[in-house]
N, C-alpha and C positions, 0 to 999 in steps of 0.2 A: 114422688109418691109411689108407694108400693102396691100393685096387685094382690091381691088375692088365691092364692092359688087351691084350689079343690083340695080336698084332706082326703090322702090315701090311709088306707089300713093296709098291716104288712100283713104279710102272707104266713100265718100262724101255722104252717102243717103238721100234722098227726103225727106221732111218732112212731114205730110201732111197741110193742111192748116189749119184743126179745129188745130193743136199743136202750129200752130208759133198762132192762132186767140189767144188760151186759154194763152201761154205765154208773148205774148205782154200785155196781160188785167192784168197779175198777174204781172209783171214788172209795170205797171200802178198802179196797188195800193197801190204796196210798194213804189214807189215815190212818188205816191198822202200821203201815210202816214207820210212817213217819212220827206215832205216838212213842216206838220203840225206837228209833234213832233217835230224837230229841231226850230220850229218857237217861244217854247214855250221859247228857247233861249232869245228871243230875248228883252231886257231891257222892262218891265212894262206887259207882258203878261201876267205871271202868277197870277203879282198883281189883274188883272183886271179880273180873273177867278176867285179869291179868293173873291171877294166883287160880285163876280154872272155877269161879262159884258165880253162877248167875242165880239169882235169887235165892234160892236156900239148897241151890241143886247144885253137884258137882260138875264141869265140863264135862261132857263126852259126848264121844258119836252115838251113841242110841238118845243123848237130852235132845241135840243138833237136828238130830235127823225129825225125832219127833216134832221140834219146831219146824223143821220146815214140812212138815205133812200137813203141819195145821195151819200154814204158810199158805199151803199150795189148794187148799179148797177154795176159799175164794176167788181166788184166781183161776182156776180150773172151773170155777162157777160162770166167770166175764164170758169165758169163751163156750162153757155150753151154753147157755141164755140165750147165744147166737145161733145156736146147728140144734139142739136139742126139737125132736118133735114137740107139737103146741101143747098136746097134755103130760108127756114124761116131763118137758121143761116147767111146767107148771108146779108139778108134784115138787120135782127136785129142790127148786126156788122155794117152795112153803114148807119143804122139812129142814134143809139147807139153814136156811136164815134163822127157823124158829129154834136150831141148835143155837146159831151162831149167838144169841140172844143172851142167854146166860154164861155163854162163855166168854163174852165180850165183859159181863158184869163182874167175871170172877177175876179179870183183871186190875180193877182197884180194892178186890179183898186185901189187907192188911197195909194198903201205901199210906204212905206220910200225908203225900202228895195230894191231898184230896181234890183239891182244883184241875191239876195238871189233870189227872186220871179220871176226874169225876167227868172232864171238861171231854177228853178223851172217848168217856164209855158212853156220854151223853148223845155225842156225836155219831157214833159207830152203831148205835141202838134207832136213832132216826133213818141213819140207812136204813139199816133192816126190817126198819117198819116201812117204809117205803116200797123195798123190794116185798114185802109180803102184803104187799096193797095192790102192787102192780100184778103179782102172782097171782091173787085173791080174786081181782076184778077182771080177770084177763078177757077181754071180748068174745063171744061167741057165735057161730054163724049162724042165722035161722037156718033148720031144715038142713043143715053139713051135716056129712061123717065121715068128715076128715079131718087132718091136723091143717087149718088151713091159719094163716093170720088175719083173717080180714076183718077191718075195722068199718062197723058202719059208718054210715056216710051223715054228715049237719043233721 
């Protein structure tokens, strides 16, 4: 015969908000990444990287580089989320994201691919709504004037 044994609840802790800021942004790049690796799937892309033309653009270091600038905000976003004071991080995270938002959309302008990319922008647009919810709703201290994180308590 089995006992019964008392029903615990886990222990749900608070997160704070720079962790979900800095984990949504790093969930964001590895989708933003890995939409663009997987894409090299996709019949004639590679060809057309091999003869210097990614999308309708010719190779070069000023394309490259610009990709990786656009690359590197996100990701430069993970790690300010984390260090940035509570209201510069705020700011930053709610102009941040609300760019990222159309420019996430302008990557399924003209694809075949509608699934792939739609599946893609659909996904990369919930982050970001996400990160500008977490930004949005960011806790505030009664009576602080300070950047402090504290999260009221139950």
């Amino acid at each position: 015969m089995r006992t019964r044994r008392p029903t615990t609840t886990l222990d749900d802790q608070r997160i704070p908000v720079r962790a979900k800021l800095a984990a949504a942004w790093t969930s964001f790049v590895f989708l933003y990444a890995y939409v663009d690796i997987l894409a090299f799937f996709k019949p004639g892309v590679v060809d057309g990287i091999l003869v210097g033309v990614i999308w309708e653009f010719d190779v070069s270091q000023t394309l490259l580089t610009l990709f990786l600038a656009l690359m590197a905000i996100p990701v430069l976003m993970a790690a300010l989320s984390m260090t940035l004071p509570a209201r510069a991080n705020r700011i930053t995270n709610l102009v941040v994201a609300s760019v990222q938002v159309p420019f996430a959309a302008f990557n399924a302008v003209g694809e075949s691919w509608t699934y792939f990319y739609g599946l893609g922008v659909a996904l990369e647009v919930i982050i970001l709504a996400l990160i500008l919810r977490y930004a949005w709703t960011w806790p505030r201290t009664v009576g602080g004037h300070g950047d402090h994180d504290h999260q009221p308590g139950p």
